[in-house]
matplotlib code that plots the C-alpha trace (Angstrom):
import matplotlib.pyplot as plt

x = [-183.2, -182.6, -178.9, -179.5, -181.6, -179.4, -176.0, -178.0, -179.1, -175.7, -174.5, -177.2, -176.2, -172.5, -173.4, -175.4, -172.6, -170.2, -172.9, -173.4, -168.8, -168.6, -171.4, -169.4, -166.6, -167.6, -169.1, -167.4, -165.3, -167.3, -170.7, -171.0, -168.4, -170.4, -168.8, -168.1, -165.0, -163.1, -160.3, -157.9, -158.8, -157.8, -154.0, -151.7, -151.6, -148.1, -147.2, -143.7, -141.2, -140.3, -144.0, -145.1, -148.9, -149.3, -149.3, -149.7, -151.7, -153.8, -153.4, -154.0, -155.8, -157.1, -158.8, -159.8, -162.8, -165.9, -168.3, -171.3, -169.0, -166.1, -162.6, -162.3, -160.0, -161.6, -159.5, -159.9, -158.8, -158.3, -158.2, -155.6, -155.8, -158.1, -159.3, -160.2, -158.3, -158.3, -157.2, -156.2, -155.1, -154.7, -154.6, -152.6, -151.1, -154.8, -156.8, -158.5, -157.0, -159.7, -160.4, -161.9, -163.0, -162.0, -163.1, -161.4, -160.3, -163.0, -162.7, -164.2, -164.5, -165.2, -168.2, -169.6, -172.8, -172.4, -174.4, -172.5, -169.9, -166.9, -166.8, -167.5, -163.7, -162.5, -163.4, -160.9, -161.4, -158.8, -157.2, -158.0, -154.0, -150.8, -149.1, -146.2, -148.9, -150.8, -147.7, -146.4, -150.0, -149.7, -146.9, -147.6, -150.6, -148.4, -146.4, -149.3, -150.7, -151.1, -153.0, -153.5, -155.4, -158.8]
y = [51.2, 49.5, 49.0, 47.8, 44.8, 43.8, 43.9, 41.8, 39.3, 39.2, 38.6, 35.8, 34.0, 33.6, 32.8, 30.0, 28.8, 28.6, 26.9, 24.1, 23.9, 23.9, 20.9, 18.7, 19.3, 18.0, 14.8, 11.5, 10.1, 6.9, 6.1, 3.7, 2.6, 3.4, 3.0, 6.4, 7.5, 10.8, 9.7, 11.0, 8.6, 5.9, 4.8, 2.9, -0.7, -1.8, -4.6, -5.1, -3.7, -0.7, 0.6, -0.3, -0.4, -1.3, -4.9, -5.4, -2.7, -2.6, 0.0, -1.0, 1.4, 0.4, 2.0, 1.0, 1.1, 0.4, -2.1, -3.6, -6.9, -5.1, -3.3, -4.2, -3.3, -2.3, -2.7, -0.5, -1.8, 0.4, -1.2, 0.8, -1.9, -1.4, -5.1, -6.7, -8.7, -11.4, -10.3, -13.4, -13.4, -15.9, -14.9, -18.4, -21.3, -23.1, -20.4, -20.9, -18.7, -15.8, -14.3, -10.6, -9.8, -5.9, -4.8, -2.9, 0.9, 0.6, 1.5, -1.5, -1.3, -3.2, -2.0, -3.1, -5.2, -5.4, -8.4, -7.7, -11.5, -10.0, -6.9, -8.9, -10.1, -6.7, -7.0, -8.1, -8.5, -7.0, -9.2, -7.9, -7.9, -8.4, -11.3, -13.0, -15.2, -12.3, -10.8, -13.9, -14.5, -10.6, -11.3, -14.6, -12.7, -10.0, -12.8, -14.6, -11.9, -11.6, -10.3, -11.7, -10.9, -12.5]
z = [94.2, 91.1, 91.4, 94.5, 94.0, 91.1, 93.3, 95.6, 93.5, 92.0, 95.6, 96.0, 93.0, 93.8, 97.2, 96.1, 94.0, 96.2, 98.5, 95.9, 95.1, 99.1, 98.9, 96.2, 98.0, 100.7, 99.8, 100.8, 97.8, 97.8, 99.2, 97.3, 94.2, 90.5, 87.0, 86.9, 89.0, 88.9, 86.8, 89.5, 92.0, 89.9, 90.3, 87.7, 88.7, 88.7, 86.6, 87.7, 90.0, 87.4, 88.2, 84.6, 84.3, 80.2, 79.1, 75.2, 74.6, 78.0, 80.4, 84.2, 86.9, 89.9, 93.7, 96.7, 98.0, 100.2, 99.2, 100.9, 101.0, 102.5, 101.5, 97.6, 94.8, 91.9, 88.4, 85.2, 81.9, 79.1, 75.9, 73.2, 70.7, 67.7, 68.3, 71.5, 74.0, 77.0, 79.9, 82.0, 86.0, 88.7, 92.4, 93.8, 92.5, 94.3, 92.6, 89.0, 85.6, 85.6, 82.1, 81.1, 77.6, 76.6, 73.6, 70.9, 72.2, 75.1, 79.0, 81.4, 85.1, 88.0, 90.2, 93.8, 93.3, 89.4, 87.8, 84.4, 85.1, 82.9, 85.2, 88.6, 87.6, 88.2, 91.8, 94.3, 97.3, 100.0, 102.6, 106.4, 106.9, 105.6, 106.3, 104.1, 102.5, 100.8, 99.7, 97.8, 96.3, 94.9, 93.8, 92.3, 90.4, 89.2, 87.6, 86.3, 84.0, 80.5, 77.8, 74.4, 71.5, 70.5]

ax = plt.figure().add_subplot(projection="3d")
ax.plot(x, y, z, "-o")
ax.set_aspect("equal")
plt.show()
C-alpha cells in the first residue's frame, strides 16, 4: 500500500513538471518586449557587409518585435570597454545624430514603452515595406555609426 502511494506521487510530480515545461514552451516569445530577453533571440546586428557586429569595443544585438506602437527593432549594446562610451547613429541624411551613453562593461537595451530617454534610442521603428528608399536609409545608418570614448 505503501509503495503504491509513493510510485503515485512520484508519477504526480513528474507529471506536473512536464505540465509546467509543456506551459513555458508554449508561451508566445513576446507579449509584450521586457528588458530581459532570452539571449538567443537576440541576433548580431551587422555592421558592415562582412557581418561584423563589434565597433570599438561595443558589441551590437538586436530583435524584432511587437510593440503597442507597432513592429519595432529593439538594439542591445554591450559595453566590453572598462570605461564608458557614446554610441552615435543617424537614420537619414534629414534625420538628427542620435547619441546613447553605455557605461563601462555594462549590457543596455531598448524596451517597448520605456521612459528611461537613453534606452528609448534603442527603439526603432520598422518600416511597413521595403521600398528602395528604406534600403538606402539602412544603409546610410550603417555608414553613419560610430562609437567613441567618453
Amino acid at each position: 500500500m505503501k509503495t503504491n502511494f509513493t510510485l503515485i506521487t512520484l508519477l504526480f510530480l513528474s507529471l506536473q513538471i512536464s505540465l509546467c515545461k509543456a506551459q513555458e514552451q508554449a508561451r508566445p516569445v513576446f507579449k509584450e518586449a521586457t528588458l530581459s530577453h532570452p539571449a538567443e533571440l537576440w541576433k548580431p546586428f551587422k555592421l558592415n557587409e562582412e557581418g561584423n557586429n563589434v565597433l570599438n569595443g561595443l558589441h551590437f544585438y538586436t530583435v524584432k518585435v511587437d510593440c503597442n506602437s507597432g513592429k519595432v527593432k529593439l538594439l542591445k549594446l554591450v559595453n566590453v570597454n572598462n570605461y564608458p562610451v557614446k554610441f552615435s547613429y543617424q537614420m537619414s541624411p534629414e534625420s538628427p545624430v542620435i547619441n546613447v551613453m553605455v557605461p563601462a562593461s555594462k549590457t543596455i537595451e531598448g524596451a517597448c514603452g520605456t521612459t528611461d530617454a537613453n534606452l528609448a534610442n534603442l527603439v526603432l521603428k520598422v518600416p511597413a515595406e521595403k521600398t528602395e528608399e528604406i534600403m538606402k536609409n539602412k544603409e546610410f545608418m550603417r555608414a553613419h555609426i560610430s562609437v567613441s570614448p567618453l
